[in-house]
C-alpha positions as CSV (number, residue, x, y, z in Angstrom):
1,X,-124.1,-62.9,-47.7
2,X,-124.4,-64.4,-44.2
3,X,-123.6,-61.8,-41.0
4,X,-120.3,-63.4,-40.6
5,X,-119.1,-62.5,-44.5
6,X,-120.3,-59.1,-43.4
7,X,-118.1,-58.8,-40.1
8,X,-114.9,-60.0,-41.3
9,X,-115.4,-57.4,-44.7
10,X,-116.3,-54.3,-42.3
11,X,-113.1,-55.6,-39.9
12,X,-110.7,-56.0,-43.1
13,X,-112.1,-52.0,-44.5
14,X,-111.4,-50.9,-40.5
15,X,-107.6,-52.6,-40.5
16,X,-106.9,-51.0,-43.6
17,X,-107.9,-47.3,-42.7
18,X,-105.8,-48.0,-39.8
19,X,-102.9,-48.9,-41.7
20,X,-103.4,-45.7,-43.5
21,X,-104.0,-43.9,-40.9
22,X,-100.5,-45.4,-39.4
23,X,-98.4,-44.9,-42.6
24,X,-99.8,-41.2,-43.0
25,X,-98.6,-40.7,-39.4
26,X,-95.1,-42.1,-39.9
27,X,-95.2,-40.3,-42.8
28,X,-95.9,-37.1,-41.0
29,X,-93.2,-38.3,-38.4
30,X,-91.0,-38.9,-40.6
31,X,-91.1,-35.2,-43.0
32,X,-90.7,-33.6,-39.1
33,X,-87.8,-35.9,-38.2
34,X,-85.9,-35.0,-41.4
35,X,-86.9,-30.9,-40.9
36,X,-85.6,-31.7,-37.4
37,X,-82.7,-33.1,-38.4
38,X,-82.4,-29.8,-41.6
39,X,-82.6,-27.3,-38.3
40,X,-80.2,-29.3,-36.5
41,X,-77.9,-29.7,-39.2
42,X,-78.1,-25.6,-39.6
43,X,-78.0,-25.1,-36.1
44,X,-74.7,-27.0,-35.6
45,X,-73.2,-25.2,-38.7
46,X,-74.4,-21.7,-37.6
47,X,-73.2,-22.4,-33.9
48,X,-69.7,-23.2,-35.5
49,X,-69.5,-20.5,-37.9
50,X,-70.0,-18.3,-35.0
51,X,-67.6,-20.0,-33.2
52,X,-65.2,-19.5,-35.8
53,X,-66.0,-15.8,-36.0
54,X,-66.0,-15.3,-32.6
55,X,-62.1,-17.3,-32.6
56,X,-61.3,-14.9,-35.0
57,X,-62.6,-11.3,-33.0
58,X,-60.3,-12.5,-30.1
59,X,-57.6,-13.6,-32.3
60,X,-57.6,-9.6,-32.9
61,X,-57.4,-8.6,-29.1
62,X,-54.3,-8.2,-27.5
63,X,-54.7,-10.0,-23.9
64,X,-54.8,-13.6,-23.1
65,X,-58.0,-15.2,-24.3
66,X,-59.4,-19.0,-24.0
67,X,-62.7,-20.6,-25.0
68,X,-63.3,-23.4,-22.6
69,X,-66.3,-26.1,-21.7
70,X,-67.8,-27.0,-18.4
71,X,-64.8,-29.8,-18.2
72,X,-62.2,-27.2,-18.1
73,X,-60.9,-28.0,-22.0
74,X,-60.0,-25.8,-23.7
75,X,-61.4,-25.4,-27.2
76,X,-60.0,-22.2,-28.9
77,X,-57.1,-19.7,-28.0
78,X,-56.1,-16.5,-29.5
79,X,-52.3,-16.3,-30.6
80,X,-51.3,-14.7,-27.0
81,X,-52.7,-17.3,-25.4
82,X,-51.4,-19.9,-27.9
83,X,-47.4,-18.5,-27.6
84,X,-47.4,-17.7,-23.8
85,X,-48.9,-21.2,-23.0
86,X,-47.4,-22.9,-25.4
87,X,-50.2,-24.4,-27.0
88,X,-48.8,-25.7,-30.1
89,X,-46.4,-28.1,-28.4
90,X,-50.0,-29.9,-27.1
91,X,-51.4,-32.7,-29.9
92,X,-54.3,-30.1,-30.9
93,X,-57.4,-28.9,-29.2
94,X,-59.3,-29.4,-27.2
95,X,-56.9,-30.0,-24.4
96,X,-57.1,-30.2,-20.5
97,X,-56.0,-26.3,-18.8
98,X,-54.1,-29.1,-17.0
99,X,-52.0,-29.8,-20.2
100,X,-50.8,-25.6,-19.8
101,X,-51.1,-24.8,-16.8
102,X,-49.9,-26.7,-13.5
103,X,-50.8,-24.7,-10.2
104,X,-53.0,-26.7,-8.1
105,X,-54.5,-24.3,-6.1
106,X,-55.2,-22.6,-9.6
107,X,-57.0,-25.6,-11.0
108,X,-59.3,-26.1,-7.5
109,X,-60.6,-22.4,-7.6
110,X,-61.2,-22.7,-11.5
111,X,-63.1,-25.7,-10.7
112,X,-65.3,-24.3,-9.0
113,X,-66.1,-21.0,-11.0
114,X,-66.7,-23.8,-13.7
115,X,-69.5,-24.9,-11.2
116,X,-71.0,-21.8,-10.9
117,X,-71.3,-20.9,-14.5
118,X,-73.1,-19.1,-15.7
119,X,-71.9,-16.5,-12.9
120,X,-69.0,-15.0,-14.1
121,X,-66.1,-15.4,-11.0
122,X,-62.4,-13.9,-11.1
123,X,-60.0,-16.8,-10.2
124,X,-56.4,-16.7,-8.7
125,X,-53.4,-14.7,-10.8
126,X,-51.2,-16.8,-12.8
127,X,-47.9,-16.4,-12.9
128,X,-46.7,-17.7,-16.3
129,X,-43.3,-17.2,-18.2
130,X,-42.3,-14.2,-15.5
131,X,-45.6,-12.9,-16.9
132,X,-48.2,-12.2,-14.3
133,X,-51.9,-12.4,-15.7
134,X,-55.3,-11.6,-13.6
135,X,-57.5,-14.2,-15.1
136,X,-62.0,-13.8,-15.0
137,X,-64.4,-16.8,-16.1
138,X,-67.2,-15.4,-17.9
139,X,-70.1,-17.4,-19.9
140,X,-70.4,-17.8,-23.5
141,X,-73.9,-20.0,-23.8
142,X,-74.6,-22.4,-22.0
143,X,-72.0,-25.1,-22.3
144,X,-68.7,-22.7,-23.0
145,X,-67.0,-19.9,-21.1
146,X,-64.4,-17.7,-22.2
147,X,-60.9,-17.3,-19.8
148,X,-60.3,-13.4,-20.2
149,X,-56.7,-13.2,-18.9
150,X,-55.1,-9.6,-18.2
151,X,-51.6,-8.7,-18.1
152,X,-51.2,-7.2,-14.8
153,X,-47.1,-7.8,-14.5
154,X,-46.5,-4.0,-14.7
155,X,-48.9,-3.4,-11.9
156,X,-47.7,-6.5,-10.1
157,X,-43.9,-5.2,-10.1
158,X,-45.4,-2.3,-8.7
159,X,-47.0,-3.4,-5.6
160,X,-43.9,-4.9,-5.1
161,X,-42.1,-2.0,-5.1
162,X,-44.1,0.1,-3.3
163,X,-44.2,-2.9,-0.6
164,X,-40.3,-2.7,-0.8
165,X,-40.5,1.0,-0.7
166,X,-41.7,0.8,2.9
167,X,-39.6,-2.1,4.2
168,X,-36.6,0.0,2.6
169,X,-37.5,3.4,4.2
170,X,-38.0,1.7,7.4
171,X,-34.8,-0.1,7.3
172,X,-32.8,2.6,5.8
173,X,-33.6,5.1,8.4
174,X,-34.1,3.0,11.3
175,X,-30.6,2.0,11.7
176,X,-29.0,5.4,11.5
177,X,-31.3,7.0,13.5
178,X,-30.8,4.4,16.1
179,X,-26.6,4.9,15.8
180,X,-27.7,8.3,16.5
181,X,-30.0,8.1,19.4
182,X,-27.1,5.6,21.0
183,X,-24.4,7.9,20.5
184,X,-26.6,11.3,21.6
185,X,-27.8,9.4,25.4
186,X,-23.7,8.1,25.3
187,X,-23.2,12.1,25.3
188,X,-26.1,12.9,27.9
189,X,-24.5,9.9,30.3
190,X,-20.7,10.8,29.6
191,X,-20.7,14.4,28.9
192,X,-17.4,14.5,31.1
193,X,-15.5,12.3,28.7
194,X,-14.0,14.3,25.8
195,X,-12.5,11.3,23.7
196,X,-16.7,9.5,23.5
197,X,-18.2,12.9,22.5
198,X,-15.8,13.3,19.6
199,X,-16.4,9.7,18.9
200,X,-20.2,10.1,19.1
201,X,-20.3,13.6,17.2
202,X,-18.4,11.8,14.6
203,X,-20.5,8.6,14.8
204,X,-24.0,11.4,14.6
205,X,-22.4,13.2,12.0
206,X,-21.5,10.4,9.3
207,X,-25.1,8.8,10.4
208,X,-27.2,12.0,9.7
209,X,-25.1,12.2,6.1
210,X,-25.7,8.9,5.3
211,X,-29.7,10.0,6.2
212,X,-29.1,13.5,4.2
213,X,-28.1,10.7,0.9
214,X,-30.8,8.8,1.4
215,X,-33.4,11.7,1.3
216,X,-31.8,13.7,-1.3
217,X,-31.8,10.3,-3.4
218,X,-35.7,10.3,-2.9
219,X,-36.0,13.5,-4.0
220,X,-34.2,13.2,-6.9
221,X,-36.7,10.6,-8.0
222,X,-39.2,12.7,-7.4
223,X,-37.6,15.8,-9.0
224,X,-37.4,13.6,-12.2
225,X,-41.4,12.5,-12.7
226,X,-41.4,16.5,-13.7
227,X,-38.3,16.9,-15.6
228,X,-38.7,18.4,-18.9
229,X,-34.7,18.1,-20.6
230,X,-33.1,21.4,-22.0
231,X,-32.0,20.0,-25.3
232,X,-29.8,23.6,-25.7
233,X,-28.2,22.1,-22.4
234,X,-24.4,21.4,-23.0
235,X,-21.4,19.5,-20.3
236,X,-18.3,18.4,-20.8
237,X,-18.1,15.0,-20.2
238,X,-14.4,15.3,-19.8
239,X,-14.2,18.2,-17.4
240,X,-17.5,17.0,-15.4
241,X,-15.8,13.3,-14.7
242,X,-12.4,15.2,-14.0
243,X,-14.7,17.0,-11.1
244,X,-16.0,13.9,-10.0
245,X,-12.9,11.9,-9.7
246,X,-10.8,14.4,-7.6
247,X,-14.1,14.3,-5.1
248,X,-12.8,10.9,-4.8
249,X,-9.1,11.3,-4.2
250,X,-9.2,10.5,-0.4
251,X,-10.9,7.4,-0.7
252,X,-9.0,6.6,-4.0
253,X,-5.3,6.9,-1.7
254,X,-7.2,5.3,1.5
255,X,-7.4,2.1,-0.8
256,X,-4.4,2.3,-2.8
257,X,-6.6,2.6,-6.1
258,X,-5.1,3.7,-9.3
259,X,-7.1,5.3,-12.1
260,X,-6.6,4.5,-15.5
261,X,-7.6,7.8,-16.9
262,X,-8.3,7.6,-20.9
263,X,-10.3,10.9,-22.1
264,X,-9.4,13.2,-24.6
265,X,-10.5,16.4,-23.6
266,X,-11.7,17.7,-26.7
267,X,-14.2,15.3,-27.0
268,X,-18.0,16.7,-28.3
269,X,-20.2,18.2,-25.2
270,X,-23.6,16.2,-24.5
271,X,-26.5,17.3,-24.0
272,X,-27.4,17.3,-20.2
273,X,-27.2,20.0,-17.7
274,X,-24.3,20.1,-15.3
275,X,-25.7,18.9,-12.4
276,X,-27.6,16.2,-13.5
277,X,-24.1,14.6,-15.6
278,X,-22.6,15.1,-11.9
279,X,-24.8,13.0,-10.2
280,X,-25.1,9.8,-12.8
281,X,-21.0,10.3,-12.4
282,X,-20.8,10.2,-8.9
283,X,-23.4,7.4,-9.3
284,X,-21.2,5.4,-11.2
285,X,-17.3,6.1,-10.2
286,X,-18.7,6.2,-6.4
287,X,-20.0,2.6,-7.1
288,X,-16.8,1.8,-8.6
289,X,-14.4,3.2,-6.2
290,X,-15.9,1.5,-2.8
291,X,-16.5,-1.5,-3.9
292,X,-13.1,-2.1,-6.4
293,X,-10.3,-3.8,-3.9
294,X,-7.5,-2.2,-2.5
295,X,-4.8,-1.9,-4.8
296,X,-7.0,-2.2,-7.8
297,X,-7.4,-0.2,-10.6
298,X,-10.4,1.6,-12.0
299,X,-10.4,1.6,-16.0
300,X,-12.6,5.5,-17.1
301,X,-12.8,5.3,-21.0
302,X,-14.1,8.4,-23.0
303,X,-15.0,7.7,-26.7
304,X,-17.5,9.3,-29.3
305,X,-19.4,8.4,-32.8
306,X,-20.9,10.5,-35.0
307,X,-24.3,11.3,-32.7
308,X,-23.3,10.8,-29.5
309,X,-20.3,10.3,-26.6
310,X,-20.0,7.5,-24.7
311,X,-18.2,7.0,-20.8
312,X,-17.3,3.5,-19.7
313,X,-16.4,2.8,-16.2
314,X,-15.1,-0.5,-15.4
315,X,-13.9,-1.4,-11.7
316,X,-11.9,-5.2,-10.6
317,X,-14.2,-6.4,-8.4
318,X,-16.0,-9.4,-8.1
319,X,-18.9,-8.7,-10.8
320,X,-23.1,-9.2,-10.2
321,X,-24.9,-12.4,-10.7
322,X,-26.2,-12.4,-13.9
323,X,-29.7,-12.9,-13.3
324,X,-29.3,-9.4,-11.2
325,X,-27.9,-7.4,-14.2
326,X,-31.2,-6.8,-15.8
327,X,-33.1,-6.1,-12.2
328,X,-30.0,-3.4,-10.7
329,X,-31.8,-0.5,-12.3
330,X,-35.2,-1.0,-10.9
331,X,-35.9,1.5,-8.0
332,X,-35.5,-0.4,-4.7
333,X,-34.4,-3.5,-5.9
334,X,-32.6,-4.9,-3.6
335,X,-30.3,-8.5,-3.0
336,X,-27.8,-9.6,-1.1
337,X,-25.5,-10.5,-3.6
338,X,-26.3,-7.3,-5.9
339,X,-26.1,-5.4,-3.3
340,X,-22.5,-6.3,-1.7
341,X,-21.3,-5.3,-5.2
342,X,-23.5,-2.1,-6.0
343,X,-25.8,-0.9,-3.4
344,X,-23.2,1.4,-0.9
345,X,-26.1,3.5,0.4
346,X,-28.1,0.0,1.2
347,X,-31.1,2.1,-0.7
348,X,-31.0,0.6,-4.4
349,X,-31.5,4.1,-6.0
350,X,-28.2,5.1,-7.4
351,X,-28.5,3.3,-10.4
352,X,-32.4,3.8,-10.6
353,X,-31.2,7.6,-10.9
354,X,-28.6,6.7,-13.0
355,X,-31.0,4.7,-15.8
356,X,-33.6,6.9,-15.7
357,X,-31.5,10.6,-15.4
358,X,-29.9,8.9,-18.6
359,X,-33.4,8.0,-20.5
360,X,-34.3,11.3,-19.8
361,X,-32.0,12.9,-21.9
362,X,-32.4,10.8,-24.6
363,X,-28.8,8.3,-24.0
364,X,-28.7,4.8,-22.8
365,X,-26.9,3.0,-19.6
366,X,-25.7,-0.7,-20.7
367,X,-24.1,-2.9,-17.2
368,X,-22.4,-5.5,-18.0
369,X,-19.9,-8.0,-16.5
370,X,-16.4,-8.1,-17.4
371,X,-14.7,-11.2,-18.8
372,X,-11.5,-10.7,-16.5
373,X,-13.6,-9.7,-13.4
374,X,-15.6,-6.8,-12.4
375,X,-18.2,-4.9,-13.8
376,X,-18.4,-2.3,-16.5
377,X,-20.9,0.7,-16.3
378,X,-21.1,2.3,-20.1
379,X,-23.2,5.8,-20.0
380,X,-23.9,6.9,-23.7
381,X,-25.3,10.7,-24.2
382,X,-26.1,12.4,-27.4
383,X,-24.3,15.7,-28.6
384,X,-25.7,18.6,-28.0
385,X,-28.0,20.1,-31.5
């Protein structure tokens, strides 16, 4: 066998223990590609079963709850979030927050808490179906989030009321005390002129009164966080408005208004004390008689069922925007146009008093406009036991 026999035998032995060498290798790639591809496979299917699981545990919480990606999609929602956003009106998910939500300003800060993740950041509150919701961006891995969204409307309405509180307290006591201070240096610089004192003691007088209501109001509020109802407590209803109306006779002859007087006095006593059915009357037939026109009439309806009375009030005037109805029991509330028709003291508590005097003792207050004109006041109290 010459030398070169010999090479080319030793060089085909060395290519094929490469080739071996080679397919064993791809072999060995191949058995961990396929394993690879087996934990992938499992991976993916445990990542969405937990995905699902984790859909389900905030399907079960009661706030507003979103799972979104790094592009701002939203993937899952729980039913709250699905109703008050409207979600099933969108072709499936995932969808753009744009698709449910359009506030600019909204979508720049959440933007950039999408950036930041995985920091958790609180964005803007949305305001949503007269809902208002304080929403937080938290991380859920590394590619998701979830949108925790907290109804804060009840805590919204009140910091607005306690803002309108102050705004009301300043203006309702500002202006009277300033009639007063006018009229008082009026009596210190003309305190030789009998007709401007009477004026101005007249003027000081009506002005601390309207003050006096004002405060008393205040404290009736205040009075009721602590009020504990005396379910032995019996009124007549008949007798209590009969009080209430002949408060009002002067007023009722300044403006030529006739009363329209329908109670039966032996209808049932309710359970309230005294005082307390005074004041939701005086509320409510005050309201009536100075804003009801001259030469109107004022209708006072008495009627009972089997559990309780009921006493509906119902004046000619002009009525209250709808939209105000279901807002003129809400303490310091205040519009022009709800106002003009309802708010004689300027304060917005009369029929704050009224509502909650009324819940208190276990009846309801229904205000509702009349077909022909005006606005009808119905106060519903339960019998005494």
């Amino acid at each position: 066998m010459s030398i070169w026999v010999l090479i080319s035998v030793l060089l085909l032995v060395f290519w094929w223990l490469h080739v071996q060498g080679l397919n064993e290798k791809r072999a060995a790639l191949a058995k961990e590609l396929k394993s690879l591809k087996e934990s992938h496979g499992d991976l993916a299917s445990t990542l969405k079963l937990r995905g699902r699981r984790l859909d389900v545990l905030f399907s079960a919480v009661n706030e507003v709850v979103m799972r979104v990606d790094r592009l701002g999609r939203v993937m899952a929602a729980n039913p709250h979030a699905s109703e008050m956003f409207e979600m099933s009106r969108a072709h499936g998910l995932p969808q753009s927050m744009v698709v449910f939500y359009h506030d600019p300003e909204w979508h720049t800060a959440f933007s950039k808490a999408l950036k930041l993740l995985p920091k958790s950041s609180s964005l803007p509150d949305m305001h949503v179906n007269e809902r208002v919701l304080a929403p937080r961006l938290v991380p859920l891995g590394k590619e998701q989030a979830l949108l925790l969204c907290v109804d804060v409307t009840e805590k919204h309405l009140m910091e607005e009321q306690r803002k309108s509180l102050f705004a009301n307290l300043m203006h309702d006591l500002k202006t009277p005390l300033t009639s007063i201070l006018g009229y008082a240096r009026s009596i210190q610089s003309f305190d030789d002129d009998p007709e401007l004192r009477r004026e101005a003691a007249g003027v000081i007088a009506e002005e601390s009164k309207r003050v006096n209501r004002f405060l008393d109001a205040l404290l009736t509020l205040e009075q009721m966080e602590h009020l504990n109802p005396d379910h032995s407590a019996s009124s007549s209803l008949w007798k209590e408005c009969q009080t209430v109306l002949d408060g009002f006779s002067t007023q009722l002859d300044a403006k030529e208004i006739e009363i329209e007087w329908d109670i039966d006095e032996s209808l049932g006593d309710v359970n309230i004390v005294d005082s307390d059915l005074h004041r939701i009357l005086d509320n409510v037939i005050g309201n009536a008689v100075r804003y009801g026109p001259e030469s109107s009439k004022i209708f006072v309806k008495g009627f009972c069922d089997d559990e309780s009375c009921s006493l509906e009030v119902l004046d000619q005037g002009g009525g209250v925007p709808q939209k105000e109805l279901v807002r003129l029991t809400e303490r310091f509330y205040r519009s022009d146009e709800a106002r003009s028709q309802l708010r004689g003291e300027g304060h917005g508590l009369g029929l704050a008093i009224v509502k909650e005097l009324v819940e208190k003792y276990g009846g309801e207050l229904d205000i509702q406009n009349h077909e022909q004109h005006g606005l009808s006041v119905r106060i519903k109290l339960p019998f005494t036991d």
